[in-house]
N, C-alpha and C positions, 0 to 999 in steps of 0.2 A: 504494500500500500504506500504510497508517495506521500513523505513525510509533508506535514498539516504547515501552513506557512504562518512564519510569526512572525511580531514586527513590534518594535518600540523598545527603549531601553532597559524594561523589565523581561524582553523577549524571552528570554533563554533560562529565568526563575523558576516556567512549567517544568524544566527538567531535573533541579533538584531533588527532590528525592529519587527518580530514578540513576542520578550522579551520586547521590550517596550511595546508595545498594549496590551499583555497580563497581564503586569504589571497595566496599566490606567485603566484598564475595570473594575481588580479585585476591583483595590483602587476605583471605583467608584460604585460599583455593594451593591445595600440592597439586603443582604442574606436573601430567602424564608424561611428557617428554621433554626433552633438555631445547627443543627448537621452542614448542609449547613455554619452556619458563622465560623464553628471550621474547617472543610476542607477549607473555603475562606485564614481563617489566616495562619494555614499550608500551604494552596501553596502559597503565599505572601512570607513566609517566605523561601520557597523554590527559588523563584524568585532570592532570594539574591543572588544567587550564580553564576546571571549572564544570558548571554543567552544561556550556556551548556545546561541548566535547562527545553530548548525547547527542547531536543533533548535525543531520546531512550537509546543512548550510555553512560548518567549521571546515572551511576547504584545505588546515592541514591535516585533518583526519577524523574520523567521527566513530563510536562505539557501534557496531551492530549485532545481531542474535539468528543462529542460524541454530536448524536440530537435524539432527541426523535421523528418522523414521523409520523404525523396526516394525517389521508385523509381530501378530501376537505370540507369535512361536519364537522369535529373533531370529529365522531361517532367512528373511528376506529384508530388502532394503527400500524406500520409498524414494528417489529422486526425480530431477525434474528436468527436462531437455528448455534452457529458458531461451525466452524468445529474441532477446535484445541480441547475447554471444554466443547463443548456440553449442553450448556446451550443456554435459549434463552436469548435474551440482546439488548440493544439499537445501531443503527449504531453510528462506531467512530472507532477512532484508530489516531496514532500517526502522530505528525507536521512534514512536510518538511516545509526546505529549500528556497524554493518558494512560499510558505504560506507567505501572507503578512500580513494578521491581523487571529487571533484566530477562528473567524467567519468565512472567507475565511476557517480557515482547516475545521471545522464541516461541512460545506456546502459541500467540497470536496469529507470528507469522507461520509456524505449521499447520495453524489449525485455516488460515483465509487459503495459503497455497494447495492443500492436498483436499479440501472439501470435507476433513473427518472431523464428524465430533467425538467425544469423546476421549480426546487422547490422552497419556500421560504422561509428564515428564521427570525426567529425577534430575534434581535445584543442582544437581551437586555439575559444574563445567566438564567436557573431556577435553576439550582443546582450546586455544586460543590460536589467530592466526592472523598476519600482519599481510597484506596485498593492497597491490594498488589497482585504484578505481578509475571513471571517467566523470564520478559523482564533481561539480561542479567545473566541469573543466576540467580535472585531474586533484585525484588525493589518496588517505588513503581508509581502507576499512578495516578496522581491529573489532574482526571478527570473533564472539566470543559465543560457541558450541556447546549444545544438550544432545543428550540422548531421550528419545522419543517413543511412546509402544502404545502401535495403534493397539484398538480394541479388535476381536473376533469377527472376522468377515467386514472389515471393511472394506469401504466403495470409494476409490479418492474419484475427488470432478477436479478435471483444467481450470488452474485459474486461467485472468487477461494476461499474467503475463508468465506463462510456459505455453510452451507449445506442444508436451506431452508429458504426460507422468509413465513414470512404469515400477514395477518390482522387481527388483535381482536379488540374485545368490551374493553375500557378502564377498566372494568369489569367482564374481563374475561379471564386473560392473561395466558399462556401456563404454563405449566411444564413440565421440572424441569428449574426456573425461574431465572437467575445471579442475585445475591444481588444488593443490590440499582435501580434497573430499575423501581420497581414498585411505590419506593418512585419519576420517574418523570413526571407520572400519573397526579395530581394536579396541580402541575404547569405551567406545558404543557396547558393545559385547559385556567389554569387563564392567560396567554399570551394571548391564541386564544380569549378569553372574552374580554382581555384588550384591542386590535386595532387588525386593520388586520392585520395579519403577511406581512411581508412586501420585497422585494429582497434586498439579502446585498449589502452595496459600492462597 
């Protein structure tokens, strides 16, 4: 969904609390992998800049929420062929405004991109990941990763902006593949191993 447009010198106050939460989670989150702890300290450090820092319009970089979607079994995987670069890729995309906590947006955005209700997530990050965007002209997105477990038989609908959904084998994921998606394969797993996934606050 195309982050809500604001304006005036209080603009950027809506993001507050979701700038704080974003902020506790990081400070408390043990990074899965040693590239994972180098994007954690990057966006921490991007944090600094405030709660602008949740928001698309910060053109050196902005916070977003992506999840990685297991079915109920965690046999298969939920991505999405998106339409702008054509690649396949995890659902996610950029924080509003009304977003209260970081979890709250991944949740959101898995739940508008894949069409499932019901889904569930576990609060706890598998990755974080630093890439650069076209979002204003060029930046970048510190992207910050959930694992996801649809419900029994679910039916995902297209959103506007993919051009196909499908489900794979964690081992056998489509091409031509967007960078980092396949590095949240593992982790996604060891979540689902770790407890049941669980609904967020």
């Amino acid at each position: 969904m195309p982050d809500t447009t604001i304006t005036g010198p209080t603009a950027f106050e809506t993001y507050a609390a979701l700038h704080a939460d974003a902020t506790a989670l990081l400070e408390g989150w043990q990074p899965t992998s040693p590239d994972a702890a180098v994007a954690r300290d990057r966006t921490l450090r991007l944090l600094g800049a405030g709660p602008v820092a949740m928001s698309r319009q910060h053109r050196p970089g902005h916070i977003t929420a992506s999840t990685l979607v297991l079915d109920a079994t965690g046999s298969r995987v939920l991505l999405c062929l998106h339409g702008k670069f054509g690649r396949w890729v995890q659902l996610g995309g950029h924080c509003e405004p009304t977003d209260e906590t970081l979890v709250a947006a991944a949740l959101r955005e898995a739940t508008e991109e894949s069409g499932i209700a019901g889904l569930r997530i576990d609060p706890v990050p598998i990755d974080v990941d630093v890439h650069q965007v076209q979002c204003q002209g060029g930046s970048l997105h510190h992207d910050v990763r959930f694992a996801v477990l649809a419900p029994p038989a679910a039916v995902e609908q297209v959103s506007d902006e993919a051009e196909e959904l499908g489900w794979f084998p964690p081992d056998q994921l489509p091409e031509p593949l967007a960078g980092g998606t396949v590095q949240l394969v593992a982790p996604a797993l060891a979540a689902l191993r770790r407890s049941p996934l669980r609904l967020a606050p």
